[in-house]
C-alpha positions in Angstrom: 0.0 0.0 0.0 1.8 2.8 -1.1 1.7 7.2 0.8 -1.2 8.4 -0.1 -3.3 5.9 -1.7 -3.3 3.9 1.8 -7.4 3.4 3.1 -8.0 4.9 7.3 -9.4 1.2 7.8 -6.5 -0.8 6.3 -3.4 1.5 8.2 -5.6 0.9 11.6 -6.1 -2.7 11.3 -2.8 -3.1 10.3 -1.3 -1.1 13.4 -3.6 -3.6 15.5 -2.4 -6.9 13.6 1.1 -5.8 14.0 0.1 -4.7 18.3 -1.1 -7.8 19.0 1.9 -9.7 17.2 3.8 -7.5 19.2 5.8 -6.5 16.3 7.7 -3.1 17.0 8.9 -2.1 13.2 5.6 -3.6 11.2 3.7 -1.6 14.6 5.5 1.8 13.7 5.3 1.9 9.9 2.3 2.2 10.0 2.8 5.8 11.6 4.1 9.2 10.3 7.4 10.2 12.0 5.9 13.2 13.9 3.2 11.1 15.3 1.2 12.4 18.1 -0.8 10.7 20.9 -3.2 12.3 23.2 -5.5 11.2 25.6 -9.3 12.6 26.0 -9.6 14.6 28.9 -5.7 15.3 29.4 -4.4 18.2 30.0 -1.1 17.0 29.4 0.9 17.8 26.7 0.6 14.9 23.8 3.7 12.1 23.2 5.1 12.9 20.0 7.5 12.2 17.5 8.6 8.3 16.1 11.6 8.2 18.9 9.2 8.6 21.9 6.2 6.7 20.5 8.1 3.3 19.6 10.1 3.8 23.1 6.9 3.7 24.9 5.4 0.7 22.9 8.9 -0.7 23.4 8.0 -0.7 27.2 4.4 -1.9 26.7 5.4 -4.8 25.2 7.9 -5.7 27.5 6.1 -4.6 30.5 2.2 -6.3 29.6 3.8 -9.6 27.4 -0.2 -10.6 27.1 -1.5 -7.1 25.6 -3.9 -7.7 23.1 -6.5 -5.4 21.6 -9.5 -6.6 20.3 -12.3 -4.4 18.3 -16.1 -4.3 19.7 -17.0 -1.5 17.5 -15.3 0.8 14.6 -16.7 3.9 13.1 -15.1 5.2 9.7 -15.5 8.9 8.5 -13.4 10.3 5.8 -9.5 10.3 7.3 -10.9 9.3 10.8 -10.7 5.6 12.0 -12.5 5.3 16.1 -12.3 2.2 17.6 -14.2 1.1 20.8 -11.2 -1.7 22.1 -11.0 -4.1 24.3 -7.7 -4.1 25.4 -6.5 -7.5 27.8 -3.5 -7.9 29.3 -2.5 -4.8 30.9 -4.3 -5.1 34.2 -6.4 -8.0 36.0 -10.0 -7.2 34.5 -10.4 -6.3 30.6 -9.9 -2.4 29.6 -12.5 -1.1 27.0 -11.0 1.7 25.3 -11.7 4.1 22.7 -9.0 5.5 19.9 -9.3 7.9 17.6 -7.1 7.8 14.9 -6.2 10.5 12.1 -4.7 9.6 9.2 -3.3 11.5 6.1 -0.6 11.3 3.4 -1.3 7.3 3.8 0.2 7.1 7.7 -1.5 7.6 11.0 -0.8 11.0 11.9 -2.5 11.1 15.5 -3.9 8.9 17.9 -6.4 10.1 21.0 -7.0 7.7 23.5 -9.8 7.7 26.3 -11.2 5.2 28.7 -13.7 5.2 31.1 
């Protein structure tokens, strides 16, 4: 799938094929080098850049071996992907989840994350 020709749906299922593989490089080319990652409701200022988003899925996958992410419910519309997850592995009970993704110029360009 080539820049700008890549569909929202297939860049976000292939970010979460290559998560739950645990797969660090197929993970981040999925992303644009000035990626940026917010979560709902934060005030704090948003991770971004490649260097500090594949250091902290680095640590996620080493830190939670058993994170997986599984979709209950996607909505598409235009350049926006939003996913309601339900993320395993990181904590005793199951997480649900939602992301937000942006894409453009056929990479995720930002990610908002917000749970419950």
């Amino acid at each position: 799938m080539s820049g700008a020709e890549a569909d929202p749906v297939a860049l976000v299922e292939g970010q979460l094929q290559a998560y739950n593989a645990h797969d660090i490089d197929a993970f981040c080319v999925h992303y644009d080098a000035d990626i940026e990652v917010a979560l709902l409701g934060d005030d704090a200022p948003p991770l971004r850049g490649m260097a500090a988003f594949r250091d902290r899925y680095i640590r996620r996958f080493a830190e939670s071996p058993q994170v997986h992410a599984d979709i209950e419910q996607r909505i598409v519309l235009g350049r926006f992907v939003i996913d309601l997850e339900r993320l395993t592995g990181t904590a005793p009970q199951v997480r649900r989840v939602i992301a937000i993704y942006e894409t453009g110029g056929g990479l995720i360009r930002r990610v908002w994350f917000g749970q419950g």
